[in-house]
N, C-alpha and C positions, 0 to 999 in steps of 0.2 A: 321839769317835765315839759315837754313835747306837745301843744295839744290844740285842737282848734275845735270850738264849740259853734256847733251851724243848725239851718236844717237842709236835710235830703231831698225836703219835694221844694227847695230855692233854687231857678235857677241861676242868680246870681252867687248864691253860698256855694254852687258846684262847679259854676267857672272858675269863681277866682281859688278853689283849689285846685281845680286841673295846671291854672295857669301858674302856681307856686310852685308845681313840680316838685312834693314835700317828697324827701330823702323815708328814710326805714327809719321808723322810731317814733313816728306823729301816730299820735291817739286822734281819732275823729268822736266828737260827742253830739249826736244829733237829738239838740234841747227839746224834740218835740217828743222824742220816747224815753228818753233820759232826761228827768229835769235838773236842771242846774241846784247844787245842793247848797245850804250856809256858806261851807265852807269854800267851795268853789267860789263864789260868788266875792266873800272877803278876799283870797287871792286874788281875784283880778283887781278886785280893789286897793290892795299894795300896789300893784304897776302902775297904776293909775292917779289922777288927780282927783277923780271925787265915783260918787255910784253915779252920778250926774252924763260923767262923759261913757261909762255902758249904757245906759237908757236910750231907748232909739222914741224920741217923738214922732217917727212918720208911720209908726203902727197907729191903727186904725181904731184900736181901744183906745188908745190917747185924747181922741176927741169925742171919741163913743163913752167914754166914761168924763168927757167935761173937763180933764187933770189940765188941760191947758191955760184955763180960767184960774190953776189954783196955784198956789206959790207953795211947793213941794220942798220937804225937806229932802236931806242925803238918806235918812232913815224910809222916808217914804218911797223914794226911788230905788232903794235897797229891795224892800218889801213887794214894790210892784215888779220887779224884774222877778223875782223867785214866787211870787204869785203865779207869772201867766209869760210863757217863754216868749211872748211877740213882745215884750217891753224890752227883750236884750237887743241890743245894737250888733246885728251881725256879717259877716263874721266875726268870732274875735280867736286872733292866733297870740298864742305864747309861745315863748321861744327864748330858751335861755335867759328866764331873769325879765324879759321884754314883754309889754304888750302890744298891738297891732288891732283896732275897736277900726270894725265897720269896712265900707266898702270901697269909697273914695279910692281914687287912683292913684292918689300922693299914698294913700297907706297899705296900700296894696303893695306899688312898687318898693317902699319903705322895706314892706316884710318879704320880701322877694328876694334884695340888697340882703338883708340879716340871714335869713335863712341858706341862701347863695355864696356868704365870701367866703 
């Protein structure tokens, strides 16, 4: 499946889809009226190296809740992304088997390349 999980009032979640120029077929899931369910969340965690690299540290609960003080597990970083949708690292694109975490312009252009040959 096709799909990229964002939110709407971002306006970096909205460029960098403009700027993907996603084909017919991409599902858009915006995490703040649709929340990310278990299972969603374990898929991305197959593509992935751990719940670690979806978790985004520069949301603002991050330090409003002190978790930067605490040595978090994979289970805990699971728990808080599916808690409260500003712990996801966004956006994040699937694409064939692939994942593409976050904003950066190396994985931007990365899912650009995948999405484009």
């Amino acid at each position: 499946m096709n799909k990229i999980y964002y939110l709407s009032n971002c306006n970096t979640c909205t460029r960098i889809i403009n700027e993907l120029n996603l084909p017919k077929g991409f599902q858009l899931q915006d995490i703040k009226t649709e929340p990310i369910t278990k299972s969603q969340i374990e898929e991305m965690r197959a593509l992935t190296d751990s719940y670690e690299n979806l978790f985004s540290k520069r949301a603002r609960l991050y330090k409003k809740l002190g978790l930067k003080d605490k040595a978090l597990s994979e289970e805990d970083y699971k728990n808080y992304i599916l808690e409260h949708y500003t712990f996801l690292k966004r956006p994040v694109v699937l694409f064939n088997n692939q994942i593409f975490i976050g904003n950066s312009k190396k994985t931007v252009e990365a899912a650009k390349l995948a999405i484009h040959e």
